[in-house]
N, CA, C and O atoms as CSV, one atom per row, in Angstrom:
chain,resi,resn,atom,element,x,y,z
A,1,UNK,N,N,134.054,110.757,121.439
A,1,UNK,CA,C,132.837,110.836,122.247
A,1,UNK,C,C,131.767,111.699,121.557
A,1,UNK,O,O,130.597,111.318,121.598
A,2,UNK,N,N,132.125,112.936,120.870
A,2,UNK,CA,C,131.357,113.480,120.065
A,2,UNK,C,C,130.493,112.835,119.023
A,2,UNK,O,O,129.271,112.930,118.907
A,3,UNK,N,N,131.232,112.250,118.382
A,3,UNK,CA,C,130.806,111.378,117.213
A,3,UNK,C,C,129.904,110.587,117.645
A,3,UNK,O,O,128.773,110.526,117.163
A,4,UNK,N,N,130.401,109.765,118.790
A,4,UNK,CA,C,129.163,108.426,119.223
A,4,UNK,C,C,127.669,109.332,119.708
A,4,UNK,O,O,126.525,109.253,119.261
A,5,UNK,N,N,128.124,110.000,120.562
A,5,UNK,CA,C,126.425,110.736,120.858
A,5,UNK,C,C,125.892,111.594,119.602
A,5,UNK,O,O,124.804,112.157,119.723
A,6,UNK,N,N,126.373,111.674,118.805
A,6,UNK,CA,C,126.221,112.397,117.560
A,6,UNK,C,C,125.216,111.157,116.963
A,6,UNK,O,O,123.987,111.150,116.882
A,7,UNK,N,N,126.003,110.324,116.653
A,7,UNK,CA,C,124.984,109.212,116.093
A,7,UNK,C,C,123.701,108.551,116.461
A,7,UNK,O,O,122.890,108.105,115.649
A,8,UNK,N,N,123.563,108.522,118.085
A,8,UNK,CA,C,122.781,108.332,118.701
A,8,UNK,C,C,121.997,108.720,118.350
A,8,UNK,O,O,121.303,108.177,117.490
A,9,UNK,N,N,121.725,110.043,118.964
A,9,UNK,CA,C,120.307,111.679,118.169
A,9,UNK,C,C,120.465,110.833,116.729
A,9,UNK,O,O,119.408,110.205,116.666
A,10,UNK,N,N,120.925,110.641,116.041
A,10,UNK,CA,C,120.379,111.095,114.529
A,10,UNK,C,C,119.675,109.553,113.899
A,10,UNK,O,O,118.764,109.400,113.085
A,11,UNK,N,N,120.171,108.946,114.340
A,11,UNK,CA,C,119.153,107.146,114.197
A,11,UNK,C,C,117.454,107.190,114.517
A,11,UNK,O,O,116.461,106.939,113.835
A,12,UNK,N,N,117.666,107.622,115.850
A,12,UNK,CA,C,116.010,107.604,115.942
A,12,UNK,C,C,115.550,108.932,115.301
A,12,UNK,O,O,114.384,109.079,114.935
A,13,UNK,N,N,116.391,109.799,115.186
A,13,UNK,CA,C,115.133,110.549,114.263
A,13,UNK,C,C,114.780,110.396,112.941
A,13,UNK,O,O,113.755,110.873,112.454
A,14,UNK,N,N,115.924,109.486,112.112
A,14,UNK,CA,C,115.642,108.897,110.785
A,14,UNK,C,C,114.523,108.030,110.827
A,14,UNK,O,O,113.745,107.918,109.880
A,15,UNK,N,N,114.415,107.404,111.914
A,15,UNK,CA,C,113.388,106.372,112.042
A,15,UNK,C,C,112.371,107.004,112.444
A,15,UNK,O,O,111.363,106.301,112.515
A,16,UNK,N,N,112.200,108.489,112.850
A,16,UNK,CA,C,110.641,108.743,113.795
A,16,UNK,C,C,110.325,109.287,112.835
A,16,UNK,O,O,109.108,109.276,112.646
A,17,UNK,N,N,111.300,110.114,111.621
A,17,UNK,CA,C,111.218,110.346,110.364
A,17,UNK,C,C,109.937,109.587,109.258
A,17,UNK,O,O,108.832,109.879,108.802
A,18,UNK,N,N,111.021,108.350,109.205
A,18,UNK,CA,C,110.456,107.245,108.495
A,18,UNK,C,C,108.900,107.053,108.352
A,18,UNK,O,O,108.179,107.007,107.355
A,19,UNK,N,N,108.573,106.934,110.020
A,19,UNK,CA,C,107.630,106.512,110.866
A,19,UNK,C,C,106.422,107.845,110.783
A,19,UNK,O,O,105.235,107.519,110.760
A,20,UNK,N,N,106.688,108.898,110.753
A,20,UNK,CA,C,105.824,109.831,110.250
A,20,UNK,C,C,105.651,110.015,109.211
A,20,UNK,O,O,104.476,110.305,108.984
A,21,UNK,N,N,106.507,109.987,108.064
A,21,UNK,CA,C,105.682,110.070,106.648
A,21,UNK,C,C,105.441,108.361,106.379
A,21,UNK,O,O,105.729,108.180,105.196
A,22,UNK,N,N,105.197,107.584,106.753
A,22,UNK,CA,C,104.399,106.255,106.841
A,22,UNK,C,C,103.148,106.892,107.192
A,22,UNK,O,O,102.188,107.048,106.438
A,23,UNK,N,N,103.262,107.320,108.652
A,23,UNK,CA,C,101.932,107.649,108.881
A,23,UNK,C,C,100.751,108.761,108.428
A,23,UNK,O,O,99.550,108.878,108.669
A,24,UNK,N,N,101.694,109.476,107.679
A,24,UNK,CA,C,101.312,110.145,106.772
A,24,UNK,C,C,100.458,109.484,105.437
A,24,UNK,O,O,99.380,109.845,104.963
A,25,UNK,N,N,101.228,108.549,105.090
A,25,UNK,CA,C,100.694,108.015,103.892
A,25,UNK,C,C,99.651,107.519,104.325
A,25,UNK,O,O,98.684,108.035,103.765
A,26,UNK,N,N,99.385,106.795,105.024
A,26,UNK,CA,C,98.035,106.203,105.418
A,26,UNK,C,C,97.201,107.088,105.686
A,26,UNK,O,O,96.052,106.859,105.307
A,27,UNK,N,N,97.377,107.947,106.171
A,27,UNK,CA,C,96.772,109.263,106.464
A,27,UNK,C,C,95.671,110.270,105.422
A,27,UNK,O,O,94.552,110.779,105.493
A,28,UNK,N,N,96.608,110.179,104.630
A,28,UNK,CA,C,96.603,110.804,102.740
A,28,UNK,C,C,95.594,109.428,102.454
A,28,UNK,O,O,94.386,109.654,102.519
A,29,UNK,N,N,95.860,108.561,102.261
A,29,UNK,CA,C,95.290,107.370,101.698
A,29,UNK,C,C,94.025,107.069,102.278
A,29,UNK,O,O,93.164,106.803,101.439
A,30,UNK,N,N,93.677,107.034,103.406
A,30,UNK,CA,C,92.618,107.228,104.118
A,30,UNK,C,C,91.725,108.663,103.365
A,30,UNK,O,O,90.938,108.694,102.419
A,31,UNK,N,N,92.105,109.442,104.007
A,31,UNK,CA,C,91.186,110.448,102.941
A,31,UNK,C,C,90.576,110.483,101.823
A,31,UNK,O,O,89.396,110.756,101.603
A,32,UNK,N,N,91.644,110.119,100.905
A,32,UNK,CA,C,91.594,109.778,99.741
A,32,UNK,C,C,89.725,109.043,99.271
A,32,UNK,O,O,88.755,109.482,98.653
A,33,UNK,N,N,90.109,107.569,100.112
A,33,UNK,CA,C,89.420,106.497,100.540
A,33,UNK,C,C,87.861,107.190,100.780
A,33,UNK,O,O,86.825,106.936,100.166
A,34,UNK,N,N,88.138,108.365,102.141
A,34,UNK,CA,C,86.999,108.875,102.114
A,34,UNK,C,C,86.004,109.407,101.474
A,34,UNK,O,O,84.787,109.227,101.466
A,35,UNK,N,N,87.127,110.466,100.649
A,35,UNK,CA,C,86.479,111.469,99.806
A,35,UNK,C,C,85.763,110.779,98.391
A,35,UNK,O,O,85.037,111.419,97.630
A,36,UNK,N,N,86.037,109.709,98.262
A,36,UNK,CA,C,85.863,108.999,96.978
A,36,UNK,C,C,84.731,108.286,97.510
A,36,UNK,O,O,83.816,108.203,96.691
A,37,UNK,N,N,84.486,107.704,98.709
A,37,UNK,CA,C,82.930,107.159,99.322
A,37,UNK,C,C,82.123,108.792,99.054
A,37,UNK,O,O,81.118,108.972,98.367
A,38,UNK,N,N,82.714,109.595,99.631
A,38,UNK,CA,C,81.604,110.774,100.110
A,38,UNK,C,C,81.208,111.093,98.246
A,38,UNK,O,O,80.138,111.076,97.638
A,39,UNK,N,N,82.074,111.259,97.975
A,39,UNK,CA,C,81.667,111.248,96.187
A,39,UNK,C,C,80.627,110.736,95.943
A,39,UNK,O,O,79.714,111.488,95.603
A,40,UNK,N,N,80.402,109.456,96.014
A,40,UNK,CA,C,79.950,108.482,95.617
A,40,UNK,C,C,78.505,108.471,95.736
A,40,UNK,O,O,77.557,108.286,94.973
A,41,UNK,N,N,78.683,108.752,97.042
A,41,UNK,CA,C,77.140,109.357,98.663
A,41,UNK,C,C,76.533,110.372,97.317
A,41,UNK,O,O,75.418,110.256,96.808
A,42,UNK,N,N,77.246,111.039,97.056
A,42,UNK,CA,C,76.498,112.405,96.767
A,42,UNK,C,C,75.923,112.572,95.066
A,42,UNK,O,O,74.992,113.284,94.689
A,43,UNK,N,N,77.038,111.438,93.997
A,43,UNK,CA,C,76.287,111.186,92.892
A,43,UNK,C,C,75.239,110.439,92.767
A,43,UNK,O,O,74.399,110.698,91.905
A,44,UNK,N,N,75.103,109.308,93.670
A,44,UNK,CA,C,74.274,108.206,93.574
A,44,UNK,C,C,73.243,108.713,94.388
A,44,UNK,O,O,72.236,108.037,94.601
């Protein structure tokens, strides 16, 4: 019984895991995205 609820908890947090540095990356990448327009704004 230990074991099974043990596994339970630890699945979705691999996945909410997953699911936050995903959203992370887009996150990062977005910026990225930004800062390279705002660049752009400010040489041109």
């Amino acid at each position: 019984m230990k074991n099974f609820s043990y596994d339970i908890v630890l699945v979705p947090k691999k996945n909410l895991l997953k699911k936050k540095m995903s959203d992370l990356n887009k996150d990062i990448k977005a910026l990225i995205e930004f800062l390279r327009e705002l660049n752009e704004k400010n040489f041109n």
